[in-house]
C-alpha positions in Angstrom: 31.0 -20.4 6.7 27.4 -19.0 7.2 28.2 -16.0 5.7 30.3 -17.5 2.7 27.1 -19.7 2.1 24.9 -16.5 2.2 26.9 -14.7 -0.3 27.1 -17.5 -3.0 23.2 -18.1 -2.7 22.8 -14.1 -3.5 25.8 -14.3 -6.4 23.9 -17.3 -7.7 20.4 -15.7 -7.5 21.6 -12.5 -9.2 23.8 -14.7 -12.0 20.0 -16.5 -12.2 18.0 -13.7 -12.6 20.1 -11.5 -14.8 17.6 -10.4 -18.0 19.3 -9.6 -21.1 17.5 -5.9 -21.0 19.6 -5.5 -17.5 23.4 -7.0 -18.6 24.6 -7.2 -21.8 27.4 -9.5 -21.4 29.2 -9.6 -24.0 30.3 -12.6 -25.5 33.6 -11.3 -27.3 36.9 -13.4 -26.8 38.6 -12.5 -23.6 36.0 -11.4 -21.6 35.1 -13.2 -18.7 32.3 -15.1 -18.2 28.7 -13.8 -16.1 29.7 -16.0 -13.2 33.0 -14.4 -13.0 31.8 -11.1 -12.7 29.1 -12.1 -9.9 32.2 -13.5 -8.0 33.9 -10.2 -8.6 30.4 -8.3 -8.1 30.0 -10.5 -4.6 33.5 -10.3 -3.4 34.3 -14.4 -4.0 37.4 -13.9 -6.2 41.0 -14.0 -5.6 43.5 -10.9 -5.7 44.9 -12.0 -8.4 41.5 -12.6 -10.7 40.3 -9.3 -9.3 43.5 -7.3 -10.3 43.0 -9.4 -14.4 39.1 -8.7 -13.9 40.3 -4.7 -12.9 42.7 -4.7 -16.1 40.0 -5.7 -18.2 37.2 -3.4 -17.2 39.7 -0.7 -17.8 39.7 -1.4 -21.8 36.0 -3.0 -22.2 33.3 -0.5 -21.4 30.7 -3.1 -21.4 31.8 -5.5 -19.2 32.6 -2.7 -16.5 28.9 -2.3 -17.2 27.9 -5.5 -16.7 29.9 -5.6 -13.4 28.0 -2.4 -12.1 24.8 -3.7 -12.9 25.3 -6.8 -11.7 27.2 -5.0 -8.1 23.6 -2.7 -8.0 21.4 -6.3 -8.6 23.2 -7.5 -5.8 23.0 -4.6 -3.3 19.2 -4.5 -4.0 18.7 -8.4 -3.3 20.5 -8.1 -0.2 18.5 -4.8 1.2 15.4 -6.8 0.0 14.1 -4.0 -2.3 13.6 -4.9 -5.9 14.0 -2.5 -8.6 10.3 -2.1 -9.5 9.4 -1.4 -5.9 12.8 1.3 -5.3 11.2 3.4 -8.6 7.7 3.1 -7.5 9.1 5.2 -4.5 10.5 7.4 -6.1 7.7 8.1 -8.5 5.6 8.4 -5.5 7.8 11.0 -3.8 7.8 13.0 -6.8 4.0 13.0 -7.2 3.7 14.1 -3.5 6.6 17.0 -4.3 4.5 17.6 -7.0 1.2 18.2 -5.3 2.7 20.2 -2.6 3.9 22.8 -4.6 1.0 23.1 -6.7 -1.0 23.2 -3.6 1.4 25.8 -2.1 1.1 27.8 -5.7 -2.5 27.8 -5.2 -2.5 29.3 -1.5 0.1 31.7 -2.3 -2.3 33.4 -5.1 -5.8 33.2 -2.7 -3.7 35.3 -0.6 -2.8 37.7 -3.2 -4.9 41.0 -2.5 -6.0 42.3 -6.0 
């Protein structure tokens, strides 16, 4: 019951917190609704809406998109790491790859006997 709880807080703070620059979600007839794809996206729906919400993501690009984005919102909130902070990371790493092999340039042509 816990765990059920814990997963429809976290659908309901990702429906919440969805930004129109992060999910589209298209509004065209037959589509299904943002809070159907976070209960796809958190596991919530039945076989049955799963297998119609499967069918449809198989003929609308955008709300497969939507799905994904919303699945990687999700996985973030639940590890605790936000977006901004995962790419600061990542820009950091590269910075420090960066300097290394400059650094490693550098001592490679001191050592170069002219």
């Amino acid at each position: 019951m816990m765990n059920q709880q814990s997963r429809d807080e976290k659908k309901h703070a990702a429906v919440s917190d969805i930004s129109e620059k992060d999910v589209v979600l298209s509004q065209e007839v037959g589509c299904p609704s943002k809070e159907e794809l976070a209960d796809m996206a958190a596991n919530l729906c039945s076989a049955e809406q799963r297998k119609k919400l499967e069918e449809h993501f198989a003929s609308c690009k955008t709300c497969y998109n939507d799905w994904v984005a919303l699945c990687f919102q999700m996985a973030a909130m639940s590890r605790g790491v936000s977006e901004r902070k995962s790419l600061t990371t990542i820009r950091v790493l590269g910075c420090l790859c960066f300097v290394g092999a400059l650094v490693f340039c550098i001592v490679v042509f001191l050592m170069i006997k002219p």
